[in-house]
C-alpha positions as CSV (number, residue, x, y, z in Angstrom):
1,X,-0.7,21.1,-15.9
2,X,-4.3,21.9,-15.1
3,X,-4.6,25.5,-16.7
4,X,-2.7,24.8,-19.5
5,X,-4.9,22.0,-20.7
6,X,-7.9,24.0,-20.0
7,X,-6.1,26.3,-22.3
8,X,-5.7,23.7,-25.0
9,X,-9.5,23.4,-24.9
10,X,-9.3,19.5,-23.2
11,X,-12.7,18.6,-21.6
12,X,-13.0,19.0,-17.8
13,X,-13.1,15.1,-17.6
14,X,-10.1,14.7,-19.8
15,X,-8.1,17.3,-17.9
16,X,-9.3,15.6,-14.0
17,X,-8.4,11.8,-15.6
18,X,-5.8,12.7,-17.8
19,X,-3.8,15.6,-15.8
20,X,-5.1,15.6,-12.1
21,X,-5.9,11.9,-10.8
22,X,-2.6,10.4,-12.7
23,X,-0.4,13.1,-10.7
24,X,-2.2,12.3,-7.3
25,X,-2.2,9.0,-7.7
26,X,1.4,8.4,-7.0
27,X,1.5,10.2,-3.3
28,X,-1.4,7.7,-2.5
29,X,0.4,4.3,-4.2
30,X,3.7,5.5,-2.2
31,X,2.1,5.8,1.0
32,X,-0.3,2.6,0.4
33,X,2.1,-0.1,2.0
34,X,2.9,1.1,5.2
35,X,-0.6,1.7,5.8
36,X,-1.6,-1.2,4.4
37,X,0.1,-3.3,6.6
38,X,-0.1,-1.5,9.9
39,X,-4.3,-1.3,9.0
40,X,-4.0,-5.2,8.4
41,X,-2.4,-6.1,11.9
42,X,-4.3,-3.7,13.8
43,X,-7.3,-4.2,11.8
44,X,-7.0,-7.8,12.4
45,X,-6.3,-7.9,15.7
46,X,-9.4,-6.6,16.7
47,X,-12.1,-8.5,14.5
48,X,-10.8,-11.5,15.9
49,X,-11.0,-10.4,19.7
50,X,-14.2,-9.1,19.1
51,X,-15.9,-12.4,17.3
52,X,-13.4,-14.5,19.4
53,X,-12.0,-15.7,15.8
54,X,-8.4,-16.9,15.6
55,X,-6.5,-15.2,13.2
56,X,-3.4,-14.2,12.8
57,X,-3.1,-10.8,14.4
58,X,-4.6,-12.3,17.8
59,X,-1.2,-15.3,17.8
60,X,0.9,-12.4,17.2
61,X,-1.0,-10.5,20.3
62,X,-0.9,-13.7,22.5
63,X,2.7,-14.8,21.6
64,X,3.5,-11.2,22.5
65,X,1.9,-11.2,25.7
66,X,3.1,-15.0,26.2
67,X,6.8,-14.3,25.0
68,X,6.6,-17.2,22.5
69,X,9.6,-16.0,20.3
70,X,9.2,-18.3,17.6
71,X,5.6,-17.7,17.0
72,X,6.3,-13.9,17.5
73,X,9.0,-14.0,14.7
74,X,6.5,-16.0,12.6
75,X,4.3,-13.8,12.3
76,X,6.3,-11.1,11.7
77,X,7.8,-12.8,8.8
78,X,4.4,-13.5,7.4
79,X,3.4,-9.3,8.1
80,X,7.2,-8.6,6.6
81,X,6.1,-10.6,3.4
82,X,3.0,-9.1,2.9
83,X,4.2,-5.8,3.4
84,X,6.8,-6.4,0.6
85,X,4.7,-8.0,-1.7
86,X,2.0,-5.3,-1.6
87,X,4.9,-2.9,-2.1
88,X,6.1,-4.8,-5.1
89,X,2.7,-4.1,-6.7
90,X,2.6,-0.7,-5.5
91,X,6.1,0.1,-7.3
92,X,5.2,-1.9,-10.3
93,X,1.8,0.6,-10.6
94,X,4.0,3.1,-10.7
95,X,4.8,2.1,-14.3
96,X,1.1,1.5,-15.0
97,X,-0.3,5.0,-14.0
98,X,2.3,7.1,-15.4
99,X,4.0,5.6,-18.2
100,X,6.7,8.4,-17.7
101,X,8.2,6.3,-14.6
102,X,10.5,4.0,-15.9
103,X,13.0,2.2,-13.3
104,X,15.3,0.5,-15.8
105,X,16.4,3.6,-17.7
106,X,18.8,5.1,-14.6
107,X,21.4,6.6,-14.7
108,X,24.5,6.7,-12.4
């Protein structure tokens, strides 16, 4: 994609916007939600144990340790949720980035 719009005669910043970013763009939205939501526990978990806040990730920790089921599945419900609604958003800037995605025109 690159050398041929070089070849047209695009501008360097047309051909890194236009061509370049848009293309790696998607491999960063499709990997955005897992990591998202790992990075948010684990991120979580220890701002709060080290300015002794309570937060989310430390009840998930302590109901862990403490083998408080219903808290436990609580909070995972609450991750689970997040983690779909942030890949929602990442699926629907699919579209958004490169118009060329479309999800309702499939074929079987």
């Amino acid at each position: 994609y690159v050398i041929t719009a070089r070849a047209k005669g695009l501008a360097e910043k047309k051909v890194l916007y236009g061509h370049v970013f848009r293309n790696a763009m998607l491999i960063v939205i499709a990997g955005f939600p897992a990591v998202f939501v790992g990075v948010f526990f684990g991120g979580s978990l220890i701002i709060e144990t080290i300015f002794s806040l309570d937060g989310l990730g430390r009840l998930a920790f302590e109901a862990t340790v403490a083998r408080d089921y219903p808290v436990m599945f609580g909070t995972l419900f609450v991750f689970g949720i997040i983690g779909l609604v942030v890949g929602l958003i990442s699926d629907l800037m699919y579209v958004w980035i490169d118009p060329r995605i479309d999800f309702e025109t499939r074929e079987t």
